[in-house]
C-alpha positions as CSV (number, residue, x, y, z in Angstrom):
1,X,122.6,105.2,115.6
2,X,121.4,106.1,112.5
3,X,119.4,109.6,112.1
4,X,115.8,109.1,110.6
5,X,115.0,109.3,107.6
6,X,112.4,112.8,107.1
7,X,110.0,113.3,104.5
8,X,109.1,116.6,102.6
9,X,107.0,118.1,100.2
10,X,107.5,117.6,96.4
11,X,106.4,121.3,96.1
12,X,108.8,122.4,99.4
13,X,106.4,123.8,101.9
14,X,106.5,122.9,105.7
15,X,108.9,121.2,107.8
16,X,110.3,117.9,107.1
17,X,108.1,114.9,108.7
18,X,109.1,111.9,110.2
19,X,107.8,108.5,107.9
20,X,105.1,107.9,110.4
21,X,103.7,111.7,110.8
22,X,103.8,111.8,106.5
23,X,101.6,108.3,106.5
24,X,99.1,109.9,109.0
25,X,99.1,112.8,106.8
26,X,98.9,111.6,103.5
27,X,99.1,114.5,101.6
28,X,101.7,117.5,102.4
29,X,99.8,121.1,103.7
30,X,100.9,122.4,100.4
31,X,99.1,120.0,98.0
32,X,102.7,117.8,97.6
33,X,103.1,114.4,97.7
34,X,105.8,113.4,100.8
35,X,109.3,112.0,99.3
36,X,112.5,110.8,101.5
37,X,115.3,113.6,101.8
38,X,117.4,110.5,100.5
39,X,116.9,107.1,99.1
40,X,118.7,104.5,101.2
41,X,121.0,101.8,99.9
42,X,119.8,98.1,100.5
43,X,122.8,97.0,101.6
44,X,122.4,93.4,101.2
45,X,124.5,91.0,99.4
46,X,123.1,89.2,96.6
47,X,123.5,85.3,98.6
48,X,121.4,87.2,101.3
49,X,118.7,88.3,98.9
50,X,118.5,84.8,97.6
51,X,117.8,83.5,100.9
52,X,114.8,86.1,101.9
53,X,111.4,85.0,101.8
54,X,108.7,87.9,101.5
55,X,108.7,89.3,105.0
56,X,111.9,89.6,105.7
57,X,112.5,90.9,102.4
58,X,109.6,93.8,102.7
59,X,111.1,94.1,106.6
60,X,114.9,94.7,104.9
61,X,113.3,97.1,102.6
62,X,111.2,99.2,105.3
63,X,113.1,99.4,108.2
64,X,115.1,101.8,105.7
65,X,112.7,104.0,104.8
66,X,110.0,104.5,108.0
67,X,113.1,104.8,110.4
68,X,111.2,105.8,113.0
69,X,109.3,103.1,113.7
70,X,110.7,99.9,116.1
71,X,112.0,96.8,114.9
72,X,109.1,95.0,117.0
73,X,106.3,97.6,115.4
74,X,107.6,96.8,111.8
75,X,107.7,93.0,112.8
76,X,103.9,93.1,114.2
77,X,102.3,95.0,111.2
78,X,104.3,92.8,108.8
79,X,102.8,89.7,110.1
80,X,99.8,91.0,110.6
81,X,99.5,91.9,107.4
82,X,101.0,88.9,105.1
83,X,99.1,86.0,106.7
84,X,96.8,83.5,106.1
85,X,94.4,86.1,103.8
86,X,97.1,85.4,101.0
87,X,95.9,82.0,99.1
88,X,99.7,81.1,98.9
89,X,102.0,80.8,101.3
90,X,105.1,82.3,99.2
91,X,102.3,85.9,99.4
92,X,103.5,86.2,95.6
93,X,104.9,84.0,92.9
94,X,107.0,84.1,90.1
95,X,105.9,82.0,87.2
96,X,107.8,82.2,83.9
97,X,106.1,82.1,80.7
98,X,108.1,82.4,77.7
99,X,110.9,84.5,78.1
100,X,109.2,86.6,80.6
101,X,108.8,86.0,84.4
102,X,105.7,87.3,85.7
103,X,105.3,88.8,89.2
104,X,101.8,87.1,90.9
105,X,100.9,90.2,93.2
106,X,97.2,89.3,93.3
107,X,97.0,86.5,96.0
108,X,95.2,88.1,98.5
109,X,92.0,88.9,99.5
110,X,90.4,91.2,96.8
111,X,92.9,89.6,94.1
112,X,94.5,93.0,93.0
113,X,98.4,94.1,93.7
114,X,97.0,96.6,95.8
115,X,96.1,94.5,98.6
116,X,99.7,93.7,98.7
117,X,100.4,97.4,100.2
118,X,96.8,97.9,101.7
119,X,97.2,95.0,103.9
120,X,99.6,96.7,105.7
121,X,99.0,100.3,105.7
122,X,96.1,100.2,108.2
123,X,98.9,98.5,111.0
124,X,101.3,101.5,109.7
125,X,98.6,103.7,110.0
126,X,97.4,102.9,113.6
127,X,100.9,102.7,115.2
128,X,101.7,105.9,113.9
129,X,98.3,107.1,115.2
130,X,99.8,105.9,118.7
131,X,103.3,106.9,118.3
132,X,102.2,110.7,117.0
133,X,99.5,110.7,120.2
134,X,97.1,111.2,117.8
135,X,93.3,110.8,120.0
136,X,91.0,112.1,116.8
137,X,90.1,109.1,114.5
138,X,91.3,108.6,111.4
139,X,89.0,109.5,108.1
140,X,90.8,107.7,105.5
141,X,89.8,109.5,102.3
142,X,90.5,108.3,98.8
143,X,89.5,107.8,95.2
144,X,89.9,104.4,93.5
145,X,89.9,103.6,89.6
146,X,88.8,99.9,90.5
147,X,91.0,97.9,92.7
148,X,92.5,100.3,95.5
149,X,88.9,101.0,97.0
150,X,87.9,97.1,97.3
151,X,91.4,96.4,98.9
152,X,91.7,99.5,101.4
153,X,88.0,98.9,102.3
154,X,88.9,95.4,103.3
155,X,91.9,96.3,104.8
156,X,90.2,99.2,107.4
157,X,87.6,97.2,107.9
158,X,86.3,97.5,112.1
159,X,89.9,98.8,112.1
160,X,89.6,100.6,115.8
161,X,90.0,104.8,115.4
162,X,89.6,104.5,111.8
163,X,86.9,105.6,109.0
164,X,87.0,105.2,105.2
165,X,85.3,107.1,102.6
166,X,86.0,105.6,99.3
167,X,85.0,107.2,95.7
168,X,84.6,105.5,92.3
169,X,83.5,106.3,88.9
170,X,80.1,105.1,88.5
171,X,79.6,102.9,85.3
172,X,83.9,103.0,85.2
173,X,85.1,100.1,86.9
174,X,84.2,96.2,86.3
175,X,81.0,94.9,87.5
176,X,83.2,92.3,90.0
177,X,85.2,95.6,90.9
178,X,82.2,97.3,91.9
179,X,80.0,94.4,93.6
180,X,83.4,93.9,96.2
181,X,83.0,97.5,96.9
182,X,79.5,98.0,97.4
183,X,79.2,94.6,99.4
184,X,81.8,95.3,101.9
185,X,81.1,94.4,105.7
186,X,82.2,97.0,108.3
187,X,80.7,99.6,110.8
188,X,83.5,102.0,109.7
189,X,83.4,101.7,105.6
190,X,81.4,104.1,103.0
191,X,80.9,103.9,99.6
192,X,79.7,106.7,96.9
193,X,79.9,106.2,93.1
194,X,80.5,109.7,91.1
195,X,79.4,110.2,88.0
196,X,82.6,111.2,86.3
197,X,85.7,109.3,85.5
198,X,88.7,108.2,88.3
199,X,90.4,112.1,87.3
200,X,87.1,113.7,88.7
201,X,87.0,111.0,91.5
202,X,90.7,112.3,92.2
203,X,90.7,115.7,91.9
204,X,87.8,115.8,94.2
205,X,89.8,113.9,96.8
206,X,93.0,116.1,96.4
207,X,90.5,119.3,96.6
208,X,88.7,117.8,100.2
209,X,92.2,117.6,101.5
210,X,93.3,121.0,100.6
211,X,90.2,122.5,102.1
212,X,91.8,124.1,105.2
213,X,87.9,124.8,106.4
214,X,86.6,121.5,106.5
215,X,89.5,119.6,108.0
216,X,89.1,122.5,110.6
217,X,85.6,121.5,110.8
218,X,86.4,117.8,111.2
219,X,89.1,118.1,114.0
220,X,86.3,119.8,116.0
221,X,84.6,116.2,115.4
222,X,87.1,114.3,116.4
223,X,88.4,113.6,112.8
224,X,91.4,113.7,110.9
225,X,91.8,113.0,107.0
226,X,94.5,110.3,105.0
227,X,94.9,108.5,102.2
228,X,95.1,105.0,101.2
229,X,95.8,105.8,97.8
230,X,99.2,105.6,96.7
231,X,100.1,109.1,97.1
232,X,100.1,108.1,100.6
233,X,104.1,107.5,101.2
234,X,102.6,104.4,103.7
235,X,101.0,103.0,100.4
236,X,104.5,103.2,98.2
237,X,107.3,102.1,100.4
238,X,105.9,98.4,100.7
239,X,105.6,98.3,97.3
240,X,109.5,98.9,96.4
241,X,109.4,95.0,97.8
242,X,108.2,93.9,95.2
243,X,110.9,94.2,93.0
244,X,113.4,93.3,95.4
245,X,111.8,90.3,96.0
246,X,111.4,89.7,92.2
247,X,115.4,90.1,91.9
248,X,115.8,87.5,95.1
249,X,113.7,85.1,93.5
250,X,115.7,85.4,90.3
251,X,118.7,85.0,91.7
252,X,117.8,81.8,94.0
253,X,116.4,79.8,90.3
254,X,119.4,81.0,88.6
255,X,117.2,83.4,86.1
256,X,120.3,86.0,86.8
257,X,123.4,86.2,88.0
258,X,124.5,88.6,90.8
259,X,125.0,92.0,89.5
260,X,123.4,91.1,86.1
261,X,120.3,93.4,85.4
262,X,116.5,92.5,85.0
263,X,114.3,94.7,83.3
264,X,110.7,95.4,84.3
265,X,107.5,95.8,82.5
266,X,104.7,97.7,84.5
267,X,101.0,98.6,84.1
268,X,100.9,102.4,84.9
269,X,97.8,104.4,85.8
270,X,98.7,106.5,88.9
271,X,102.3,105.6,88.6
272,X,103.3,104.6,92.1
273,X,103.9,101.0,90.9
274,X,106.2,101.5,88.8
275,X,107.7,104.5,90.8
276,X,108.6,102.0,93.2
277,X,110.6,100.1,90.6
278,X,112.7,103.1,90.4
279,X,113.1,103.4,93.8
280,X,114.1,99.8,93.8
281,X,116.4,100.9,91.6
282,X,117.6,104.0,93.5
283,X,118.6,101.7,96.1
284,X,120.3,99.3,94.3
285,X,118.7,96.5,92.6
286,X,119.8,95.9,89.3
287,X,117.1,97.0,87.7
288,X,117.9,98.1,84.1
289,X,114.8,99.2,82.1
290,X,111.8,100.3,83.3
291,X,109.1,99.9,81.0
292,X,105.8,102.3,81.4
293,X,102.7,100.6,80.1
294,X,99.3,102.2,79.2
295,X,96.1,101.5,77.8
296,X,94.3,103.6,75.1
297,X,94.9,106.6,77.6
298,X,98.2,106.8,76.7
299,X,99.0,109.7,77.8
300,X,102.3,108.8,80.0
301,X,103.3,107.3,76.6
302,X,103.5,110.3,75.2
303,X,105.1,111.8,78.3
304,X,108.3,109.5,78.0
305,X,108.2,110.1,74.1
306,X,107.3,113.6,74.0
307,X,108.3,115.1,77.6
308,X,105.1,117.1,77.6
309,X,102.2,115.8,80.1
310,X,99.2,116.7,78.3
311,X,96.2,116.1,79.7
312,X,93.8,117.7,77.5
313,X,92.5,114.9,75.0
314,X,89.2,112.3,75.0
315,X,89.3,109.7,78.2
316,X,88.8,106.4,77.1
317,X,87.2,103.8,78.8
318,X,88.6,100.0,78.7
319,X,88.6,96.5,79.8
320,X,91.8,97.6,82.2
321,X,90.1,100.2,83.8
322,X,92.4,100.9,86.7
323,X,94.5,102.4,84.6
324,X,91.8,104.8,82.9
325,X,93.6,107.9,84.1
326,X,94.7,110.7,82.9
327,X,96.6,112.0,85.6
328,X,99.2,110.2,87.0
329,X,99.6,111.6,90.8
330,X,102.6,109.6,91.6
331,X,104.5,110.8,89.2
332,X,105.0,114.3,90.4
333,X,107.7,112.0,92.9
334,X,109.5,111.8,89.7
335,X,109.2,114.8,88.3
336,X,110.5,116.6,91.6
337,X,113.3,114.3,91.6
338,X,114.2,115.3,87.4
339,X,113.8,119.2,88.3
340,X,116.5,119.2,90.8
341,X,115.3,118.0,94.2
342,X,118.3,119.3,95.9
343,X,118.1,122.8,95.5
344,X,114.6,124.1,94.3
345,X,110.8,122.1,94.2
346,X,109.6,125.6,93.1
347,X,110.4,124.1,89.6
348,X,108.2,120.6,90.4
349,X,104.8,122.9,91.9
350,X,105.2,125.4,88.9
351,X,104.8,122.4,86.4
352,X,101.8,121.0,88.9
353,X,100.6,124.3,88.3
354,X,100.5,124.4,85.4
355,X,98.9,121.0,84.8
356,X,96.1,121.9,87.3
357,X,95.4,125.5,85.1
358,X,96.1,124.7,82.0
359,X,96.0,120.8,81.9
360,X,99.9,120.7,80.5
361,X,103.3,121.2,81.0
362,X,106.7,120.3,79.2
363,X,110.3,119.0,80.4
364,X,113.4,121.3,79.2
365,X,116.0,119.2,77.5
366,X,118.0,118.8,80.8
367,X,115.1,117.6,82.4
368,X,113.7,115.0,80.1
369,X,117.7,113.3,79.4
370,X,117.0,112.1,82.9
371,X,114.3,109.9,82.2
372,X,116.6,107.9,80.1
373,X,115.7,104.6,82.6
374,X,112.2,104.7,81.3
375,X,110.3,103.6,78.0
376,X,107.3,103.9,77.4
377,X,104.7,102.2,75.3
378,X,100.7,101.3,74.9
379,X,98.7,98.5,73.9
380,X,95.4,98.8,72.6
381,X,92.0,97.0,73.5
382,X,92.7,94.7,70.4
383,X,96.1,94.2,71.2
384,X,95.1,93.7,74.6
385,X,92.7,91.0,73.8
386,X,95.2,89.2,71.3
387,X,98.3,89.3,74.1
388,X,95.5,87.5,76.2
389,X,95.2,84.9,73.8
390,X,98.4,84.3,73.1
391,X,99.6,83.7,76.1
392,X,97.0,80.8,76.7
393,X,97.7,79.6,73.4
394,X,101.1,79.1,74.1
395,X,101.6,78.6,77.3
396,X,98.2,77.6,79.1
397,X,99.0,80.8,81.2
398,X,95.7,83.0,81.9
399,X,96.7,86.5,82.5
400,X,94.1,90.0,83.3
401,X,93.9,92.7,81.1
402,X,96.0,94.8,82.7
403,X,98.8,92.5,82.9
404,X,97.9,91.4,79.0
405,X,99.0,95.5,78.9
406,X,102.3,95.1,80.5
407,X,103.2,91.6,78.6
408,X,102.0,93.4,74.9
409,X,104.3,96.4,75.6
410,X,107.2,93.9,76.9
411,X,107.3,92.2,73.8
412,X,106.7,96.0,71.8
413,X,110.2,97.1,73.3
414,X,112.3,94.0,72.6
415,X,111.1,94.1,68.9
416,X,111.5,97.6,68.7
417,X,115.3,97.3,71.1
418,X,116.7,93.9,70.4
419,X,116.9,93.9,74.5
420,X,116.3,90.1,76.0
421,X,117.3,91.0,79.5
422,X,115.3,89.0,81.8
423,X,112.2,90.9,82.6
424,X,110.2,90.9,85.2
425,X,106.3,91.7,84.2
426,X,104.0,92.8,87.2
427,X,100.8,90.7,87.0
428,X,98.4,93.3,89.4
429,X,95.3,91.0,89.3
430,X,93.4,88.0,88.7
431,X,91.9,87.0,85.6
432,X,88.6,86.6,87.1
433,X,88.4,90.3,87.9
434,X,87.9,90.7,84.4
435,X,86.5,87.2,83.6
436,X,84.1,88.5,80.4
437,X,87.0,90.3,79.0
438,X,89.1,86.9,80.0
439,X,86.9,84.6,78.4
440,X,86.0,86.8,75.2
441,X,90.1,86.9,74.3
442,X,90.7,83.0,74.9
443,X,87.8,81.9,73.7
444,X,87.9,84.2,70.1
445,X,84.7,85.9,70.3
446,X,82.1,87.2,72.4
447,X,80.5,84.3,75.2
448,X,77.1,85.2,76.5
449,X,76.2,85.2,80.1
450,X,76.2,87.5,82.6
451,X,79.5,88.3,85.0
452,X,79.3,85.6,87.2
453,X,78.1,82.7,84.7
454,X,81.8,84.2,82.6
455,X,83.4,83.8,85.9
456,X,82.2,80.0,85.4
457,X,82.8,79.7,81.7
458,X,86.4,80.8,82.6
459,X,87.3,78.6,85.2
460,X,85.9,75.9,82.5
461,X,88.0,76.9,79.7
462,X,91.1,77.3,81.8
463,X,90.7,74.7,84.5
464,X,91.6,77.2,87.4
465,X,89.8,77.7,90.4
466,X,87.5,80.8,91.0
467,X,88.9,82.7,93.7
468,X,87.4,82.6,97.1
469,X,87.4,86.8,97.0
470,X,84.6,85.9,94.4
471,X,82.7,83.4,95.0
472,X,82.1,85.2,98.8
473,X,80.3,88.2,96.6
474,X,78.4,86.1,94.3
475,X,74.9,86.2,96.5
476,X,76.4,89.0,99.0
477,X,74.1,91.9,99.9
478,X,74.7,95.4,98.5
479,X,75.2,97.7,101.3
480,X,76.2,100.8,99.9
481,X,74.1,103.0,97.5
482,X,74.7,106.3,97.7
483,X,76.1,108.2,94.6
484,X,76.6,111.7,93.8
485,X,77.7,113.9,91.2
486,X,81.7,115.4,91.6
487,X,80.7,118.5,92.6
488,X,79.0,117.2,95.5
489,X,81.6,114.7,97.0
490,X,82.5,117.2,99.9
491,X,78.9,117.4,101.3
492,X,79.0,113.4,100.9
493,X,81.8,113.4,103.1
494,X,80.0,115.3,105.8
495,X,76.7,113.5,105.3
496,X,78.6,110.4,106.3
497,X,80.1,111.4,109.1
498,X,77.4,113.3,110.5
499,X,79.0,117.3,110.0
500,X,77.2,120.3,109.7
């Protein structure tokens, strides 16, 4: 039998978990992020890939990495979790536009990628809960730059043992982004908009779960803290499916041939997306480029370019706002893995350090020649807009803003490389998130109205159907109100849950 697979802190304090302790956990004791001792090989041939639909794909990829949980456990929260809330049966599709094939991860029931992950991590979360004889409920805690929140409040939902807090920048997230929040159903959900940007949202989070006195507080309550964002290990393994999927689905319509590379093209604001592309990677997939894109905040741009993370410059705000961020959590995975993960993670929490004190830190010379699989590149909110246009102009394919960040950069790096491997481009939501935006870039100019009459205008103009996720919010009442200033989201938590 094969020994399980243990997961330790990027910045090497405490004892090495098992996958389902590190998902109950979230975030390491020491302020790390949890990462596999190893990365596992897929061990599947490419005919077998071909073959896989979705769930036995993400069940090849998982039962790899959270070792300690049954065959029959990984079956039930799979099936749970990919079901009839997905509006196609395939869960995500692959539709080629140009010389590009873009990944559909938006077909459940908020219309983001995210839900893709957050459909499942409640049924991870709750069987580890049992496995670990956990009694206290579960306070799922965590910060959300527009789409994460919607989808882990609609995942925890009247989830049994289970409460979730979820914080967003107030006036920095799309008005659809924030009506699915602030409408959401369920005994168990909270909602609080802070006035600051997704990095205050964050760093309050990450300072709530270092604070030793509350969570001694809250265990005397009957409450534990997690995280459904994707520093949560539980959020990022079902996402390395993705890609092997995408390279599957490639290989079944004869896009590649077995062995032969794709490339992918990624719209980066915390990172763990396209982290799990490199995982993919790690494990095997063919994965040759992986292409970082970024919005006006560009400041993993000028990481890859650069190898300083530099935080201190002006936040922008823009029509892809979940990827307004200006630090990247997830990728202090990678940068514990460049600074020699076998022998010292003093080198990774010096540089996290660093960034918390002085807002920077730079790579040495060793460290940033292993980044070598990764470009990066930005598109900005005029490019943005054009790409949009473009692509409905020549293809009749509607894509979001985000993904219209992702394509832009795609065809920045062949121009700039001469590189046509086939490339996969992740598409992480609907248009109709972002319908005014949407509209404004096929239509050439600004279209009056207000959100929902764009949301009409757009299905006019592109002859698509508005999602259900949508139209269910359109005359829903708002059930959550409170807001408070980011100094004060650790009395919020307590307010909500009734603490002292």
């Amino acid at each position: 039998m094969m020994k399980d697979l243990l997961y330790k802190s990027t910045r090497g304090g405490g004892e090495a978990l098992t996958a389902s302790r590190a998902i109950l956990l979230g975030l390491a004791d020491d302020g790390g992020l949890f990462v596999p001792e190893r990365i596992p090989e897929l061990g599947i041939t490419p005919e077998e890939l071909s073959r896989l639909d979705y769930k036995k794909t993400a069940f090849s990829v998982m039962r790899l990495f959270l070792t300690d949980y049954t065959d029959e456990e990984l079956w039930d929260c799979i099936n749970g979790a990919y079901d009839s809330k997905f509006d196609t049966e395939n869960i995500v599709e692959l539709r080629r536009a140009g010389g590009a094939y873009y990944l559909e991860l938006y077909h459940g029931a908020t219309i983001a990628f995210k839900d893709m992950a957050l459909s499942i991590l409640p049924r991870l979360m709750t069987t580890a809960a049992k496995k670990n004889g956990v009694s206290e409920d579960v306070v799922i805690l965590t910060a959300t730059s527009g789409d994460t929140g919607k989808a882990a409040l609609s995942g925890f939902a009247d989830v049994p043992g289970t409460r979730i807090i979820v914080f967003y920048p107030k006036n920095g997230v799309s008005a659809v982004q924030e009506r699915q929040m602030v409408t959401q159903r369920g005994e168990n959900t909270a909602v609080v908009g802070v006035h600051g940007n997704f990095d205050d949202a964050q760093n309050g989070v990450k300072a709530i779960f270092e604070d030793a006195e509350l969570k001694a507080r809250l265990k005397k309550h009957g409450y534990i803290f997690s995280s459904a964002n994707s520093i949560n290990i539980g959020r990022l393994v079902p996402q390395i499916v993705y890609y092997v999927y995408a390279y599957g689905r490639l290989l079944a319509d004869g896009a590649v041939s077995a062995g032969e590379p794709m490339n992918v093209s990624v719209p980066t604001g915390n990172f763990g997306n396209i982290l799990a592309a490199h995982y993919a990677k790690r494990m095997g997939v063919p994965i040759g480029k992986l292409i970082c894109a970024s919005n006006d905040n560009r400041v993993l741009t000028d990481f890859f370019g650069s190898g300083e993370y530099d935080k201190n410059r002006p936040f922008y705000t823009t029509s892809s706002p979940s990827m307004d961020i200006l630090i990247s959590s997830n990728l202090e995975r990678l940068i514990y893995e460049i600074t020699g993960e076998e022998n010292d993670p003093s080198a990774c929490a010096a540089y996290m350090r660093l960034l918390r004190e002085r807002g920077r830190y730079s790579l040495t010379d060793a460290e940033r020649a292993r980044l070598g699989d990764f470009f990066g590149g930005c598109a900005s909110e005029k490019e943005v807009s054009e790409e949009i246009g473009r692509v409905w102009r020549e293809y009749g394919y509607v894509i979001d803003t985000h993904t219209a960040v992702a394509s832009r950069v795609y065809r920045d790096y062949v121009s700039s490389t001469g590189d046509v491997t086939p490339t996969v481009i992740a598409s992480t939501a609907s248009p109709y998130k972002f319908a005014g935006s949407v509209v404004e870039a096929i239509c050439g100019g600004r279209v009056p109205g207000d959100d929902f009459a764009l949301v009409d205008e757009l299905s006019r103009v592109s002859g698509t159907k508005v999602p259900q996720a949508v139209e269910e919010i359109r005359t829903a009442p708002v059930r959550h109100t409170r807001v408070c200033e980011k100094d004060g989201m650790r009395q919020a938590v307590c307010d909500i849950l009734g603490i002292k």
